[in-house]
Legacy VTK file of the C-alpha trace (Angstrom):
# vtk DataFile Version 3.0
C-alpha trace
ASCII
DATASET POLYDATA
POINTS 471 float
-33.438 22.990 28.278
-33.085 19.662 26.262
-35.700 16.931 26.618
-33.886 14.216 27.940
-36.336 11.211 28.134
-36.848 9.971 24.301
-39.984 9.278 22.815
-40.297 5.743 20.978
-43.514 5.610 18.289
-45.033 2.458 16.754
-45.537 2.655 12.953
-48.859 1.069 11.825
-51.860 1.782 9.646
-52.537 5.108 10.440
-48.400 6.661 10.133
-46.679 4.142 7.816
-46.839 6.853 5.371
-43.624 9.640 4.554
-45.827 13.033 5.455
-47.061 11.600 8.821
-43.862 9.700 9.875
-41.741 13.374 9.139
-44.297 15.196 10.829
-43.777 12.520 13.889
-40.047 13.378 14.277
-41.025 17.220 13.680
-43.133 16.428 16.302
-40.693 14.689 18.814
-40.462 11.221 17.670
-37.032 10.352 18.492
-37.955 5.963 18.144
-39.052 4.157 15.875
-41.110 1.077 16.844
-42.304 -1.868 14.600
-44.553 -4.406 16.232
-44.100 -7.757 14.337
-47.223 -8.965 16.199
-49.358 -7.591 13.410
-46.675 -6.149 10.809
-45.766 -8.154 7.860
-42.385 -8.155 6.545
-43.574 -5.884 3.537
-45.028 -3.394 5.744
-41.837 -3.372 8.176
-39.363 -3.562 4.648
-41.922 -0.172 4.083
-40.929 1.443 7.286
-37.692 0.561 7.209
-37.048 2.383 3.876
-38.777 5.402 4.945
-36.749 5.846 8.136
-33.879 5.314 5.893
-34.761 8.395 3.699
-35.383 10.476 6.687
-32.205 9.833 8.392
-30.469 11.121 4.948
-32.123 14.349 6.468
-31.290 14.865 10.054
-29.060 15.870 12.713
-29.815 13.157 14.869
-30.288 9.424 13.474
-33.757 7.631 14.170
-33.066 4.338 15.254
-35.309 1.189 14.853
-36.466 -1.753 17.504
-38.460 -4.350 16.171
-40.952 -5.929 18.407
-40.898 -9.143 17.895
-44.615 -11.387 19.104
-43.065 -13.730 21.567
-44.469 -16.909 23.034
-47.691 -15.449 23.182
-51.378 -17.348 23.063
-54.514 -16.460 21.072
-57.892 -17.884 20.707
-58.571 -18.978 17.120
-60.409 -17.675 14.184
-64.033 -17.182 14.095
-66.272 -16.700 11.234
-68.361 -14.167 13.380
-67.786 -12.772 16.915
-69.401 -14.817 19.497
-71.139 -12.828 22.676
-70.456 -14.297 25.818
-72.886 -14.165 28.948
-72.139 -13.771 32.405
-72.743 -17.320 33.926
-72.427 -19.444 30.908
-70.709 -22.582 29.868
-67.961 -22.472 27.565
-65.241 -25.190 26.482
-61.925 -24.010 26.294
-59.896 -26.499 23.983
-55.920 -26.199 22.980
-56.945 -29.024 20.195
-57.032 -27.592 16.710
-60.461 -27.410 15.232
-60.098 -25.519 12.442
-62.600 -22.540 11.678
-64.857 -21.952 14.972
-68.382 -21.321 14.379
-69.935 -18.854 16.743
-72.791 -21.366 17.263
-70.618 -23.464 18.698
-69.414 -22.094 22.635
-66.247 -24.007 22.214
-62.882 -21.416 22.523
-60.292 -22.822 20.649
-57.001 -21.624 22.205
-53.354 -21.880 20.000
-51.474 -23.845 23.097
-51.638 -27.679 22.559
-50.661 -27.988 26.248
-53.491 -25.291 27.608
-55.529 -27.829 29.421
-52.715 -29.211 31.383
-51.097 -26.310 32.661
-54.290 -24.821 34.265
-56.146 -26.263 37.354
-59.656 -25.903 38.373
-60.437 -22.660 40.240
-57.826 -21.345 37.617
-58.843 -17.487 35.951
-58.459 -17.275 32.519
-57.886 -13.844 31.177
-59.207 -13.161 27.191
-58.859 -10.048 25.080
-56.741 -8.093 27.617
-58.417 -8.988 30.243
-62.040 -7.537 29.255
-63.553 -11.017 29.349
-62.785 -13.563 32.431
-63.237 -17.261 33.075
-63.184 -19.808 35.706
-62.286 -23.555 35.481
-65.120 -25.719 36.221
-63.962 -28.815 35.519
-61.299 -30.836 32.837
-63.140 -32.487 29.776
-61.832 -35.232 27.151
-60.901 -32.408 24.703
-60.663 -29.231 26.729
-61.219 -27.099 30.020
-65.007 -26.688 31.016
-65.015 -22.617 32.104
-68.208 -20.382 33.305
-67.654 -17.032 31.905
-67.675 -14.325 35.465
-66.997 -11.378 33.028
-68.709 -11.518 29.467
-68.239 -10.039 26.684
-68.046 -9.972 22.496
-64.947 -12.416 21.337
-63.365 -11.862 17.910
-60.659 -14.006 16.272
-57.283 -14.239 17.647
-57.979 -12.579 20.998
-55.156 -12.615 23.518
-54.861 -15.463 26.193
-53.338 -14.620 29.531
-52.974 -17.330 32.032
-52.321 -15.587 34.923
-49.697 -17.176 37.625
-49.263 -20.405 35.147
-46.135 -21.375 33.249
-46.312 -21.480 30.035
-44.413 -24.094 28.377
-43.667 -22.447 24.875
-40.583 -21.784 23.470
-38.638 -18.332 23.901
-38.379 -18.053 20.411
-41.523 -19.121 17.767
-40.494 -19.722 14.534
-41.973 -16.378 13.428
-39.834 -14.845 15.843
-36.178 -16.577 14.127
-37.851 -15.319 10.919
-38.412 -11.510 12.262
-35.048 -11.330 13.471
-33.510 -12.603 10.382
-35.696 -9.470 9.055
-33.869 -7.238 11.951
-30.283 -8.847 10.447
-30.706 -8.042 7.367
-32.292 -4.544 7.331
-29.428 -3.399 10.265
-31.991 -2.972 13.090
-30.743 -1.008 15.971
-32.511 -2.834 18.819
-34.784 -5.934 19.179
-37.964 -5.919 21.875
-37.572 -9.843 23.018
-41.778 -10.216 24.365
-42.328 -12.339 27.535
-39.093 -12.897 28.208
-39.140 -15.501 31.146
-35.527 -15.583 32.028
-32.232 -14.660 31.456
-31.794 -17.736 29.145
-34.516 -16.254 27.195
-32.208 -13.415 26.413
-29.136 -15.531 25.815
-30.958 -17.814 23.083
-31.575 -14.302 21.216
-27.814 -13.575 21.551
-26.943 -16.636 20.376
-29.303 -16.056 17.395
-28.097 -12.598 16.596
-24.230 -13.731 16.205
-20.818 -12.676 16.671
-21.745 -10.533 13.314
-24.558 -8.447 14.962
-23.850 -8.208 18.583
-23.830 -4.110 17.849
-28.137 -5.243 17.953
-29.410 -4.803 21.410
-31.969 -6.961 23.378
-35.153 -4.872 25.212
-36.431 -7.705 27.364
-40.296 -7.220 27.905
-41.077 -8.218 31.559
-44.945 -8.949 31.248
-45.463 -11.686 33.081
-44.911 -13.133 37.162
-41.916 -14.890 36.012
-40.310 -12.149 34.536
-41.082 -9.893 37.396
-39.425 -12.608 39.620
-36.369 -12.368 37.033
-35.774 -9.150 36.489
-32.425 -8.503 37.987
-30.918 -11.639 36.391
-32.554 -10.444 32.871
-30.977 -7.454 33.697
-27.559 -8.524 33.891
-27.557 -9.962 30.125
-29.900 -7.304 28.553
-28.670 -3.831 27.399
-32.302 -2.663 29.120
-35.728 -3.512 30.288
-39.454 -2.375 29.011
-42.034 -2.309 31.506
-44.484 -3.721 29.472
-47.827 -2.951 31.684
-50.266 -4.409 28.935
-49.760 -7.984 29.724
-47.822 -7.167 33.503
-51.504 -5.566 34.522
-53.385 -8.345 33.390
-51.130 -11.571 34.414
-50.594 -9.868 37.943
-53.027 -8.241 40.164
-53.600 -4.868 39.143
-53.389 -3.152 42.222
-49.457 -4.262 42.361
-48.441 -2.380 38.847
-47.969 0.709 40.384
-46.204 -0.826 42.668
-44.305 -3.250 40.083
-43.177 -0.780 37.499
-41.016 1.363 40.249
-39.491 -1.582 41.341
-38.425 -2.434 37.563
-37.516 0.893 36.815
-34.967 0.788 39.918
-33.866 -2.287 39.124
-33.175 -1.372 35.075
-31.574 1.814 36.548
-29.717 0.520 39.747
-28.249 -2.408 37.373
-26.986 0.098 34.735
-29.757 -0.682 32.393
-32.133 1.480 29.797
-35.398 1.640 30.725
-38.612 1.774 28.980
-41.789 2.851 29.797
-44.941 1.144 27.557
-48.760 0.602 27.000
-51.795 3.173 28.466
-49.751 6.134 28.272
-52.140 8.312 26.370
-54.840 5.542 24.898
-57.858 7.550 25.435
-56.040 9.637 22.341
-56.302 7.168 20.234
-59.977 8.815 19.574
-59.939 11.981 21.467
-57.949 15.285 21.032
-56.734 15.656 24.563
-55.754 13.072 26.739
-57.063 12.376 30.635
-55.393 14.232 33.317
-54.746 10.888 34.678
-52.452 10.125 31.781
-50.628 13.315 31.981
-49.887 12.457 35.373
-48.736 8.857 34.792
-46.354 10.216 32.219
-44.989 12.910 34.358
-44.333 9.575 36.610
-42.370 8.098 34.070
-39.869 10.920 33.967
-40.065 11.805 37.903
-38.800 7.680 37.782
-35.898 7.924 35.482
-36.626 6.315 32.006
-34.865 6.513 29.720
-37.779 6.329 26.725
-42.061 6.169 26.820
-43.256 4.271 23.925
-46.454 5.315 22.177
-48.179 1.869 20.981
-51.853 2.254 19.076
-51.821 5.800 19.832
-49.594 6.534 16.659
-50.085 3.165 14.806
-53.754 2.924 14.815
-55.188 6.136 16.558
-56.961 9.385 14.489
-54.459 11.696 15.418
-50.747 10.004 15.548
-48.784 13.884 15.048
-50.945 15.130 18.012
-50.002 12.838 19.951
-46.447 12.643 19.737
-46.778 16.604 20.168
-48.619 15.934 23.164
-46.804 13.960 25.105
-43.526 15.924 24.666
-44.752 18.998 26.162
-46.011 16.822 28.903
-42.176 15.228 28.660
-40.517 18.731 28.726
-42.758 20.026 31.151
-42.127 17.117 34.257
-38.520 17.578 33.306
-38.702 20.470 35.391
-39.470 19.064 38.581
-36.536 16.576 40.494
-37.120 13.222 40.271
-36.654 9.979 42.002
-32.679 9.549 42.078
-32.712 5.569 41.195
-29.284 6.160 39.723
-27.626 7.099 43.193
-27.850 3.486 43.869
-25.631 2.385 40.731
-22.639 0.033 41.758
-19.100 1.939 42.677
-16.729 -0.692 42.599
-16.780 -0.515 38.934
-13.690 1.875 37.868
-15.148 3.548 34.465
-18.597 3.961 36.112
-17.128 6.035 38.252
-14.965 7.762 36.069
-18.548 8.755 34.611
-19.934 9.749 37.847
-16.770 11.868 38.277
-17.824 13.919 34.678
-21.507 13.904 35.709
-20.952 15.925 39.236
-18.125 17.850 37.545
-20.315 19.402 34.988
-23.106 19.751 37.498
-20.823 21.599 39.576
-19.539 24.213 37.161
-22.946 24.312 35.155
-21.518 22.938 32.237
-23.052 22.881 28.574
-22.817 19.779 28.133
-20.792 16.315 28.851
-18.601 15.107 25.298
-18.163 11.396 25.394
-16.143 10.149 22.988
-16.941 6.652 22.244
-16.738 3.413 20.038
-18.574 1.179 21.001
-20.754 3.139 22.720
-19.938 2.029 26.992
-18.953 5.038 28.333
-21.756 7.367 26.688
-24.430 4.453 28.669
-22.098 4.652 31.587
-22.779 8.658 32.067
-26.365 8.353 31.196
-26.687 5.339 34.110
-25.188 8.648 36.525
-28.585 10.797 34.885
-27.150 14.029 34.756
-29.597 16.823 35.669
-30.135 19.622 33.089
-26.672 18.998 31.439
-27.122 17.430 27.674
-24.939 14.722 27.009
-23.070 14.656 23.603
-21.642 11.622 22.017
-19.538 10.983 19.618
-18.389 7.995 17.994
-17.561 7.103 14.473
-19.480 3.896 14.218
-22.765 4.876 12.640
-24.325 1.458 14.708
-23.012 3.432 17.416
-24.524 6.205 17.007
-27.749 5.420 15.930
-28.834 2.940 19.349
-27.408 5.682 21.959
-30.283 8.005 20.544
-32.604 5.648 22.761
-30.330 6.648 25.774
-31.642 8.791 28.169
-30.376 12.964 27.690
-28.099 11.966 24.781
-27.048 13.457 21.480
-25.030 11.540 19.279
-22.854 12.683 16.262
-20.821 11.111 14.011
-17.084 12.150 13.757
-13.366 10.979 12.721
-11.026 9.216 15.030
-7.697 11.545 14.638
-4.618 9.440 15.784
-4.136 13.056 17.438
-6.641 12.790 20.098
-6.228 16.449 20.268
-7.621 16.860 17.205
-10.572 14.516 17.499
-11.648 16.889 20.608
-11.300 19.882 18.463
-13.357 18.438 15.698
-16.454 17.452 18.361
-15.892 21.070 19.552
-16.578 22.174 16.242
-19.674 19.552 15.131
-21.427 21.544 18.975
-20.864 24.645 17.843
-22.025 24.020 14.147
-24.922 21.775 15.116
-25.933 22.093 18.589
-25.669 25.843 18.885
-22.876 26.249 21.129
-20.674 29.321 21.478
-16.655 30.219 22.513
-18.169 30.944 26.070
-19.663 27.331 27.072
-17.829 25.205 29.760
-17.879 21.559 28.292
-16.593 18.018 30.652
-14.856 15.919 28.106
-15.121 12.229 29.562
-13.408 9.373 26.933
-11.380 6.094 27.403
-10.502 5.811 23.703
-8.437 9.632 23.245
-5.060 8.541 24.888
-2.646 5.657 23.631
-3.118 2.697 26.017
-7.155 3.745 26.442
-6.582 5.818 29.255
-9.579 7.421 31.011
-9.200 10.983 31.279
-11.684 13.933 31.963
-11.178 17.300 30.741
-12.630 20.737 30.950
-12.748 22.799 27.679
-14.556 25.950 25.743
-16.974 25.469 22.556
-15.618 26.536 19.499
-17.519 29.446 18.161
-20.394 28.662 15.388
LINES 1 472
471 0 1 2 3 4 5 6 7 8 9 10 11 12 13 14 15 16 17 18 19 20 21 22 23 24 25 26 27 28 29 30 31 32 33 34 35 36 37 38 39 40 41 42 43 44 45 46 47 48 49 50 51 52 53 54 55 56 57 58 59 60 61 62 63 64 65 66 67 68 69 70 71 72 73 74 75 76 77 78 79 80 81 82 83 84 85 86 87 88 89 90 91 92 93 94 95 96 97 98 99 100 101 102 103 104 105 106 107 108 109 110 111 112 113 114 115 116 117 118 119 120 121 122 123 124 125 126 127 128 129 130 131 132 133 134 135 136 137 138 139 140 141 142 143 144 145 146 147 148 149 150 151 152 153 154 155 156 157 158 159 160 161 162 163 164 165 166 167 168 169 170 171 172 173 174 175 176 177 178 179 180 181 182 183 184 185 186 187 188 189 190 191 192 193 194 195 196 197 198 199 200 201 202 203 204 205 206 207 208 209 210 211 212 213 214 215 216 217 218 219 220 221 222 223 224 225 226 227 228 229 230 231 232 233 234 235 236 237 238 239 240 241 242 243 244 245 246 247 248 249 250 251 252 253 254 255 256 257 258 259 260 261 262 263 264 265 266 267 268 269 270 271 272 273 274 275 276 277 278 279 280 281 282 283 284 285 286 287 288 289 290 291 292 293 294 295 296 297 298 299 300 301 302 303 304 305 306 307 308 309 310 311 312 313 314 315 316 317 318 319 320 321 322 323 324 325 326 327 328 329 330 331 332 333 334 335 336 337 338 339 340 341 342 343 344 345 346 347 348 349 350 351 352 353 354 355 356 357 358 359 360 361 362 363 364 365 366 367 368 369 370 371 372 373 374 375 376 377 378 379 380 381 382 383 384 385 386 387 388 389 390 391 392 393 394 395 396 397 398 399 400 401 402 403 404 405 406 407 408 409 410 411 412 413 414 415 416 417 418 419 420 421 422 423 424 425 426 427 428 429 430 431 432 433 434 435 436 437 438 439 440 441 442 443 444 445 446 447 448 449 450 451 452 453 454 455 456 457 458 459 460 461 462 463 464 465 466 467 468 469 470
């Protein structure tokens, strides 16, 4: 068996380094993540490179997605933490102040607007959600809050305002500079944070180009809005990430569980990748093992379809980023086994090629084929036959765009290899035959579905039934 649901890994502080990131992939690592929230462009250049050499090494190419920070709010700098006491006073002020001093219990918060957008009675939500507030009252230069659950404030904590609009743009100007970065270093995929709308997603298009629409968008639902949004975001993004960091703080937690299937069908039932982030093994981050609860939420991940789980401050910041990764694939492999959900029975069939996919995928079920060869360009009909999730049958693409090839590695149970277009479409099938049986291990005996709109003149669809070649 093949592990079909692909694991994504954020580079950071603790795997930014060539031994650790091979190791990774050795490991399982099939993503990699950089999170522009707290990478600089010299750090991310660093990554970049090192994937780069890698990839000069491997059967399967490593694709990038860049993370960018969003319209996101953070309290401000403080010289020293500042400890905050169940039942206390504090002013929360969107005003720029400078340096705080912890003397001082005035919050200042990065949002010029903050104090208009929240009423009284309003919960404010700081470092994740570990401390809480409640608006008092409105003051001349700020919101007067009494803290309900304390805590020890840093600098630059997160800010969630939970059930409020905020009124920041979809794209900061960090974020048009990180995606210039993306541009120029030929990023596969780009993780658009709090992403509000479908508009959102557009104004990212529109950044990215005629030139580099081969880049494509993650949305991150985290917020109400985006939950309310989903299927439109859908419709314009090439997938979704549940992003339960922020989604379990800005909603009532109760609902994730709840929440995340209901994004996960959606992504899937629209035709969508799907990504499943934050919590899944955090307690590893210190410890050698992770909780049983975590196994099991990751086993739910794969009983629900995704197409990738992303590994955050487990691998970036965490003791033991190898472990990890090593970790969570035999928990990967191991769920595999069991039957899952079936969100893709409810894709669409009015549309003609996505059936001509579902045709392949319960073709090669049926004869307990080897595999499913897509031969592809621009990549559509290799996410068409991954939107039908074929059980235990690999899919193998092949395309000879190396943009191409390097994004469909995010796809769920795909293998992508590079080969020639032969004007002879017979002899482009003949030299995919031969790439399976010198790469993937295939032999003369294996029944293969070969599913392709590109191998006829006039881009005909056509499925076929053929042998391996011998290795």
């Amino acid at each position: 068996m093949r592990r079909r649901t692909k694991i994504i890994c954020t580079v950071g502080p603790s795997s930014n380094e060539w031994e650790t990131i091979r190791s990774m992939h050795e490991a399982g690592m099939d993503v990699v993540r950089i999170n522009m929230s707290h990478s600089s462009h010299d750090e991310a250049a660093k990554t970049v490179a090192l994937i780069r050499k890698l990839n000069r090494t491997l059967r399967h190419t490593i694709p990038i997605l860049l993370d960018t920070k969003g319209p996101e709010i953070r309290t401000g700098e403080r010289i020293e933490p500042v400890n905050l006491v169940p039942g206390a006073e504090v002013l929360l002020s969107g005003k720029p102040r400078g340096e705080e001093r912890p003397e001082q219990m005035t919050i200042n918060v990065g949002y010029p607007e903050f104090a208009k957008s929240v009423q009284i009675g309003d919960t404010i939500r700081l470092d994740n959600g570990l401390i809480n507030l409640e608006v008092m009252k409105q003051a001349d230069d700020g919101l007067v809050c009494r803290v309900t659950d304390g805590g020890e404030l840093g600098s630059r904590r997160h800010v969630n305002l939970p059930g409020v609009h905020v009124n920041l743009p979809a794209i900061s100007l960090q974020d048009r500079e990180d995606i210039e970065f993306a541009k120029e270093n030929e990023i596969s995929f780009i993780a658009q944070s709090f992403v509000r709308s479908a508009d959102d997603v557009l104004a990212l298009q529109e950044l990215l180009g005629s030139s580099h629409q081969w880049v494509k968008i993650i949305a991150k639902i985290e917020n109400h809005e985006g939950v309310q949004e989903a299927e439109s975001i859908s419709k314009v993004a090439y997938g979704l990430m549940v992003a339960r960091g922020d989604l379990g703080i800005e909603m009532d937690i109760a609902r994730l569980p709840r929440l995340q299937r209901q994004l996960v069908d959606t992504a899937l039932r629209m035709g969508r990748r799907c990504v499943m982030a934050t919590h899944l093994l955090e307690s590893m981050v210190e410890n050698p093992i992770p909780t049983r609860a975590e196994a099991i939420d990751v086993a739910n991940a794969v009983y629900e379809g995704v197409d990738a789980v992303l590994l955050s401050s487990e691998t970036s910041i965490g003791r033991r980023p190898v472990e990890v990764v090593e970790q969570l694939r035999r928990i990967l492999e191991e769920s595999e086994r069991a039957p899952g959900l079936n969100f893709s029975q409810s894709l669409p069939t009015s549309d003609t090629k996505q059936n001509l996919a579902r045709s392949a995928v319960e073709l090669a079920e049926r004869c307990a084929a080897s595999g499913i060869i897509v031969v592809t360009r621009s990549g559509l009909m290799a996410d068409l036959v991954t939107n039908c999730a074929p059980k235990d049958v690999p899919i193998f693409a092949f395309s000879n765009l190396g943009h191409t090839l390097c994004r469909l590695m995010l796809n769920r149970g795909v293998y992508a290899h590079r080969t020639s277009f032969n004007p002879n479409p017979e002899l482009t099938i003949q030299s995919a035959l031969e790439v399976l049986g010198e790469r993937e291990g295939l032999v003369e005996s294996d029944l293969l579905v070969v599913v392709s709109d590109v191998l006829s003149e006039g881009a005909v669809d056509s499925i076929q039934l053929r042998r391996a070649q011998p290795s």
